[in-house]
C-alpha positions as CSV (number, residue, x, y, z in Angstrom):
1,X,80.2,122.2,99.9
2,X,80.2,118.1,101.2
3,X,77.1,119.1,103.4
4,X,74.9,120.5,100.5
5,X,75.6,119.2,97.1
6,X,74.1,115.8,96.5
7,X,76.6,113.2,95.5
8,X,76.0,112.7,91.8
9,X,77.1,116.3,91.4
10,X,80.0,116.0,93.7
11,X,81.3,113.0,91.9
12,X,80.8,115.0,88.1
13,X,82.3,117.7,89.9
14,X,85.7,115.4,90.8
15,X,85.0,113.4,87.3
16,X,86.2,116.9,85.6
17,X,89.2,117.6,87.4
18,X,92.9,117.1,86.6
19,X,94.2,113.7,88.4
20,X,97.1,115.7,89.9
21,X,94.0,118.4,91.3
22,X,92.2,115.2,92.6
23,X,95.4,114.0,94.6
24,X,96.0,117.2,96.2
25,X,92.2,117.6,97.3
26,X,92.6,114.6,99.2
27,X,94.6,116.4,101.6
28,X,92.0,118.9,102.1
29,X,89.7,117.1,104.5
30,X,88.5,113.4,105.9
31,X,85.9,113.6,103.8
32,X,87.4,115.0,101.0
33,X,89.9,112.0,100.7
34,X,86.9,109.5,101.7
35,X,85.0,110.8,98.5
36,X,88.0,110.8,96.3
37,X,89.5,107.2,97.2
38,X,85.9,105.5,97.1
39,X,85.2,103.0,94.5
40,X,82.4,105.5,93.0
41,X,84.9,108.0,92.5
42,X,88.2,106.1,92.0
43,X,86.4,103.2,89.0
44,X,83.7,105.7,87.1
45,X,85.7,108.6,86.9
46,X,88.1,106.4,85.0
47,X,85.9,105.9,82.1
48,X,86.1,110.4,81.5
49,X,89.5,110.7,82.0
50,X,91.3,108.1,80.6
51,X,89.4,108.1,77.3
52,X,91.7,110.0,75.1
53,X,94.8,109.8,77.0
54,X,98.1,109.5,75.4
55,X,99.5,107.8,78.4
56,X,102.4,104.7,79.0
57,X,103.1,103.3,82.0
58,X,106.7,101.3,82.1
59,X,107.2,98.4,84.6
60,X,110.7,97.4,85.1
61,X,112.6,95.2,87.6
62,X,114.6,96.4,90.9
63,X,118.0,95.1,91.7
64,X,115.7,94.0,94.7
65,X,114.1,90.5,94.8
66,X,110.5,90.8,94.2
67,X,109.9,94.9,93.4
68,X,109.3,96.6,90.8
69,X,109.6,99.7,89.8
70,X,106.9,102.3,87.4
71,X,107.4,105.4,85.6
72,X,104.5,107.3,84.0
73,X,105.0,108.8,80.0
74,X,102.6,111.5,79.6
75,X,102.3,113.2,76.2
76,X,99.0,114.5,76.4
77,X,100.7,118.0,76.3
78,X,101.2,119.5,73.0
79,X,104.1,121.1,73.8
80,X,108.0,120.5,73.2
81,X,109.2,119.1,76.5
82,X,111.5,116.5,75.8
83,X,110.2,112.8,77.3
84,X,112.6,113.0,79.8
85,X,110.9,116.1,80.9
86,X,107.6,113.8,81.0
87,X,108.5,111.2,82.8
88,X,107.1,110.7,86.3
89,X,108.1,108.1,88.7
90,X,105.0,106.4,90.1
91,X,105.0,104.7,93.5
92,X,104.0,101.0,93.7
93,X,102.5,100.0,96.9
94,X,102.8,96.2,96.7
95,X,105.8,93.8,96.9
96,X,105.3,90.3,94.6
97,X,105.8,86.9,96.3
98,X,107.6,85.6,92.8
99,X,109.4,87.4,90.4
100,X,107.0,89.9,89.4
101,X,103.1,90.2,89.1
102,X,101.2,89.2,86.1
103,X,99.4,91.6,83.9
104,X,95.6,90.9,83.6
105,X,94.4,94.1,81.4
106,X,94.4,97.8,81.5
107,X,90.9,99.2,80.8
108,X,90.7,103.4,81.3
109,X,93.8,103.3,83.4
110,X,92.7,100.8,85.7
111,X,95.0,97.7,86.3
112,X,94.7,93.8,87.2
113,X,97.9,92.5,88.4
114,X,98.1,88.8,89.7
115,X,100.0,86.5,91.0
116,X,98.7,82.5,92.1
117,X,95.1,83.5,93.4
118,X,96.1,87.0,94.4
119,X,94.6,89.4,92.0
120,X,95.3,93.3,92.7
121,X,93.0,95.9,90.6
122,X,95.7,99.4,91.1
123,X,94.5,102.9,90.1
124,X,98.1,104.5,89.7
125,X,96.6,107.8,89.1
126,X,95.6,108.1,91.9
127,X,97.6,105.8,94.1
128,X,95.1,103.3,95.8
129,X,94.8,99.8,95.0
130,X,92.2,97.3,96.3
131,X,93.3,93.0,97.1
132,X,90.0,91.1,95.8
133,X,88.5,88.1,97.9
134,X,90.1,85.0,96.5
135,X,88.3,83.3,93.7
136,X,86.0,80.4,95.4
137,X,87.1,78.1,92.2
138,X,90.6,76.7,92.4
139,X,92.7,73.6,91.7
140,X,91.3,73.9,87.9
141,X,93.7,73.5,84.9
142,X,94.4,75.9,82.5
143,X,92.6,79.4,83.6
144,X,92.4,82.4,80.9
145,X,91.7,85.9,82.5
146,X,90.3,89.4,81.4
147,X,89.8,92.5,82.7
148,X,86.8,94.3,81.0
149,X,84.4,97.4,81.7
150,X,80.8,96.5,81.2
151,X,79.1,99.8,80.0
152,X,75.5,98.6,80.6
153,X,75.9,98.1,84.0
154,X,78.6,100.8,84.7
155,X,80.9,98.1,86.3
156,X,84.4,96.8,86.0
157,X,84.9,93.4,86.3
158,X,87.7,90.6,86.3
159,X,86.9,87.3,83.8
160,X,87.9,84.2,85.5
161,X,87.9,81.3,82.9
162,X,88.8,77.4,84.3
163,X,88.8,74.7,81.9
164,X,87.9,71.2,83.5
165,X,90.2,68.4,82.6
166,X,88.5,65.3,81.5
167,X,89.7,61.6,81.7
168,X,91.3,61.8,78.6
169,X,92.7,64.8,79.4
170,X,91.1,66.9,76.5
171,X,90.6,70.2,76.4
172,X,86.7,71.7,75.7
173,X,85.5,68.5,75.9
174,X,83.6,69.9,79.0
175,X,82.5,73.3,79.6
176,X,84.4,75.8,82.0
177,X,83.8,77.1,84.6
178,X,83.3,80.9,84.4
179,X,83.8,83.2,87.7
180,X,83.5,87.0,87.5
181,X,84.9,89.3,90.1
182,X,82.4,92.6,89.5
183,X,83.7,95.6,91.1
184,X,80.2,97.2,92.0
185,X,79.4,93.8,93.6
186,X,83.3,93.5,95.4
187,X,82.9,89.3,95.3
188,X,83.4,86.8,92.5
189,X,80.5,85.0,91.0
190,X,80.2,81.4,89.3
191,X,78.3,82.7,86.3
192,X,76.3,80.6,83.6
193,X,78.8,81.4,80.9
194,X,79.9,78.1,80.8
195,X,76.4,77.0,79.2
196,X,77.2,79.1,76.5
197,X,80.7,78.0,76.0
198,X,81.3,76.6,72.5
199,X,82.3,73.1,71.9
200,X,85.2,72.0,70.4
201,X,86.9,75.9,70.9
202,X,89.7,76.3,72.5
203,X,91.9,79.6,74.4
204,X,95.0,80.4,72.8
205,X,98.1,79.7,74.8
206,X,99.8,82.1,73.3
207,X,100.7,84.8,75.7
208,X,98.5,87.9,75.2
209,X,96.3,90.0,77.0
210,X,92.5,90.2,76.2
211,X,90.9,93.3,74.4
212,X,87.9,95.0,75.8
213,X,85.6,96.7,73.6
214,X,81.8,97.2,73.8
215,X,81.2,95.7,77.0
216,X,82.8,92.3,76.5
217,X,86.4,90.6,76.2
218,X,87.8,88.9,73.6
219,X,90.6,86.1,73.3
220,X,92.8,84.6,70.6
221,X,90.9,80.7,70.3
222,X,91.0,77.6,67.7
223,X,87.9,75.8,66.5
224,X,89.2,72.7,66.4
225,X,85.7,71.3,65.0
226,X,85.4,71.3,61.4
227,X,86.6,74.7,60.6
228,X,89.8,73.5,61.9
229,X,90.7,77.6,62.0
230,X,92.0,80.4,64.5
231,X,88.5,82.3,66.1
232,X,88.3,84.8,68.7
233,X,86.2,83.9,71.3
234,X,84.1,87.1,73.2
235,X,82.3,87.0,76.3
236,X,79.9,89.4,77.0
237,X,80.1,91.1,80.2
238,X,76.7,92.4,80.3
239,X,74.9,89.1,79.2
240,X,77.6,86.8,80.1
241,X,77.0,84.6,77.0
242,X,80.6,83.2,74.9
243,X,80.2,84.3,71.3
244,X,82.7,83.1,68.4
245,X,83.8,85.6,65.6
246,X,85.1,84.1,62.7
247,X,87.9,85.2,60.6
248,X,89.0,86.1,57.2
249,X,88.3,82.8,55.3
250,X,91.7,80.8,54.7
251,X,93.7,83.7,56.0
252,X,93.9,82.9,60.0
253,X,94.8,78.5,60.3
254,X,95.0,76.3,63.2
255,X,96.6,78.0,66.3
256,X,97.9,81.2,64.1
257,X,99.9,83.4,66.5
258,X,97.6,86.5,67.2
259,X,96.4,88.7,69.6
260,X,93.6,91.2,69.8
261,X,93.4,94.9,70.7
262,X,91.2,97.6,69.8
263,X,92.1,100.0,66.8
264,X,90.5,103.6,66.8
265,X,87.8,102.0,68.7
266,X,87.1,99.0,66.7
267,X,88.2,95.1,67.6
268,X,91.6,94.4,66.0
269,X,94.3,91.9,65.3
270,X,98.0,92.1,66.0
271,X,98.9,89.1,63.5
272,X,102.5,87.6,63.7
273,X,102.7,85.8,60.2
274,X,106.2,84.5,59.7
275,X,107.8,83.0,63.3
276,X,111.2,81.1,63.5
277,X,112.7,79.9,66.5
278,X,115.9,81.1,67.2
279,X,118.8,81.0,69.9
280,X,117.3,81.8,73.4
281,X,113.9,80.4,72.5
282,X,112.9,83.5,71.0
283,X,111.0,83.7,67.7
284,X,112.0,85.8,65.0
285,X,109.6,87.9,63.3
286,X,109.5,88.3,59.8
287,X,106.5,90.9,59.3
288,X,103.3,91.3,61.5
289,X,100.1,92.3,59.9
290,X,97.1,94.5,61.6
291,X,93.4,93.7,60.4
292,X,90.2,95.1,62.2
293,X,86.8,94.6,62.2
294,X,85.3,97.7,60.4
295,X,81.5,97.1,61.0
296,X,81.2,95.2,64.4
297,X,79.5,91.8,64.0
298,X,80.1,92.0,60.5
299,X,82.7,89.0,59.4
300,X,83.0,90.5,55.9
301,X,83.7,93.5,57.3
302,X,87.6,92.2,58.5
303,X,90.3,94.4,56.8
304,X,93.8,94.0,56.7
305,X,95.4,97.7,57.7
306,X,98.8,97.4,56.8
307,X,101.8,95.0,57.4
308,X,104.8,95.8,59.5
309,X,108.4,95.0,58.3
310,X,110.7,96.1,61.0
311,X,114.9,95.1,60.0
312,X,115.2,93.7,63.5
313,X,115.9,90.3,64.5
314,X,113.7,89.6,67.6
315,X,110.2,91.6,68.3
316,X,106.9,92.2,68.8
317,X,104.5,94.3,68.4
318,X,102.2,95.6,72.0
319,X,99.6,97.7,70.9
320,X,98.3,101.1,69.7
321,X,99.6,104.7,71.1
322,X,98.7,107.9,70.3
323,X,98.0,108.9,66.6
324,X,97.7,105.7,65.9
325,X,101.5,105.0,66.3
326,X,102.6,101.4,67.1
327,X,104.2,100.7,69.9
328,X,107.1,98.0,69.3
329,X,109.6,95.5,71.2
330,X,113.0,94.8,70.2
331,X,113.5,91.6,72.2
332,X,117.1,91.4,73.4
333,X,119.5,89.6,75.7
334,X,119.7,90.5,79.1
335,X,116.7,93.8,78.4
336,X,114.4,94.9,75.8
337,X,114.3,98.4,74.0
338,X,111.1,100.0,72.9
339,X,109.9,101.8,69.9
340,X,107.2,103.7,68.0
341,X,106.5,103.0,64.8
342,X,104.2,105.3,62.4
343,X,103.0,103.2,59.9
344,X,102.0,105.6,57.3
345,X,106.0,107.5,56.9
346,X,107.5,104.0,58.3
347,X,109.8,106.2,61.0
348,X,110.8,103.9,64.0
349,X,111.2,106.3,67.4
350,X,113.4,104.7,70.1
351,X,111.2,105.1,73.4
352,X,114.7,104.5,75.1
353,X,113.2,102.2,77.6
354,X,113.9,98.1,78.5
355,X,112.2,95.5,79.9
356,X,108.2,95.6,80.7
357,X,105.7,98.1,78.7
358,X,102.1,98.7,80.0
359,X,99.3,100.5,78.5
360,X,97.3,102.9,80.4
């Protein structure tokens, strides 16, 4: 079959199967396998079979120095197995120099893990990872990253943003320097984002992974120019031109603790509106609202969802699960427990599980 079907149909061929078919085929032959774990194969059939999956991947510490540990939720199934029943240990190839590896993003089960200048993009479905080329900018202070799939060009790629400290020592008083890892490429690139780069705007230190929708990225910022208000700031992956997107006018202020995501396939905000600092330098959350952008470009078009109110002390909220459920952290001395949380009937669903919660 190798010999006589061109590639294109072998590769929509493997596109359709099951990922446990496409792990057993490996075995089959050399070239079997060589198809399977090529970058064709192992980054565009991601974008098929990940679209609708109700998937979780949960990352949690060994008693070990520097391993972790992953297990695989699947509900995709519409039957009654318990979760126990659906839990899958996944094997993790790779051993961190610190604690633990940072996460980049998830994008159609695709992962970016780093650590320092290490970055790792790790396909757990079908267990092969790739070590990228180390970024040729370094020695720049602060750097904001993405991981984003760029739909015109069929492409994955890792967002690499360095601000440049001035004498003064201000922030986005000079533009950054913008490097993009694309995976069709496999080397980084000094783009000419940083042309495009807004003045006076600003990342968001505040701890949260970038969304990817519609072929660009998109990060928590302040405008510290006259609007003196929280923005997100996209970059387009295609283009690679920065674009601001203002926010509800007078709702979002200065540095307002948010994060984006994408809600039924529309750019979204997790929005923490009440934050107290309590023992163990955690912030207690009073209630945490969910707005999205219902026509896309459209700033009128922002919409606040609902609000959750959750009688817990310490949380968070991580993103958006199957039928629209939200997925929920209980922060908590020396672990974490995690929940679902339907918004419509208000039920809370203890996931059962501590410590570290990925999206697949």
């Amino acid at each position: 079959m190798f010999e006589y079907l061109p590639f294109e149909v072998l590769l929509e061929i493997l596109h359709r199967l099951p990922l446990k078919s496409l792990i057993q085929f490996r075995c089959v032959s050399k070239s079997c396998n060589s198809l399977i774990t090529s970058p064709a194969c192992i980054y565009s059939s991601l974008t098929r079979s990940h679209s609708d999956s109700n998937k979780l991947i949960v990352r949690y510490l060994d008693v070990k120095p520097h391993v972790e540990r992953y297990k695989l939720i699947d509900e995709d199934n519409d039957n009654n197995d318990s979760l126990s029943e659906q839990i899958q240990d996944l094997e993790f190839p790779l051993r961190s120099s610190f604690a633990y590896f940072q996460l980049v993003g998830s994008v159609n089960g695709l992962f970016c893990l780093y650590e320092e200048n290490r970055f790792i993009l790790w396909n757990p479905c079908i267990r092969k990872f790739i070590t990228l080329p180390k970024p040729s900018v370094t020695g720049l202070f602060p750097c904001y990253l993405a991981l984003g799939f760029d739909s015109r060009n069929n492409d994955y790629k890792v967002v690499r943003i360095a601000y440049q400290l001035v004498e003064n020592r201000s922030l986005g008083a000079k533009p950054p320097l913008v490097e993009v890892y694309s995976v069709r490429e496999g080397s980084w690139r000094i783009t000419s984002g940083g042309d495009s780069y807004p003045p006076k705007i600003t990342i968001s230190n505040w701890p949260h992974q970038a969304a990817s929708l519609n072929g660009a990225v998109y990060f928590p910022a302040n405008d510290w120019g006259e609007a003196q208000s929280s923005v997100v700031l996209s970059f387009d992956l295609g283009d690679e031109v920065f674009r601001v997107i203002s926010l509800p006018y007078g709702k979002f202020k200065l540095d307002a603790r948010f994060g984006t995501s994408v809600f039924k396939g529309m750019l979204s905000l997790i929005c923490y509106e009440h934050w107290d600092m309590g023992e163990y330098y955690m912030c207690s959350v009073k209630s945490c609202s969910v707005w999205v952008m219902k026509e896309y470009g459209v700033v009128d078009s922002w919409t606040k969802q609902f609000t959750i109110n959750l009688d817990m002390r310490y949380w968070k909220v991580l993103g958006f699960w199957k039928n629209d459920h939200i997925l929920v952290q209980k922060i908590q001395v020396p672990g974490s427990m995690f929940f679902s949380y339907d918004p419509e009937s208000q039920q809370v669903n203890n996931l059962g599980f501590c410590l570290y919660l990925f999206l697949c």
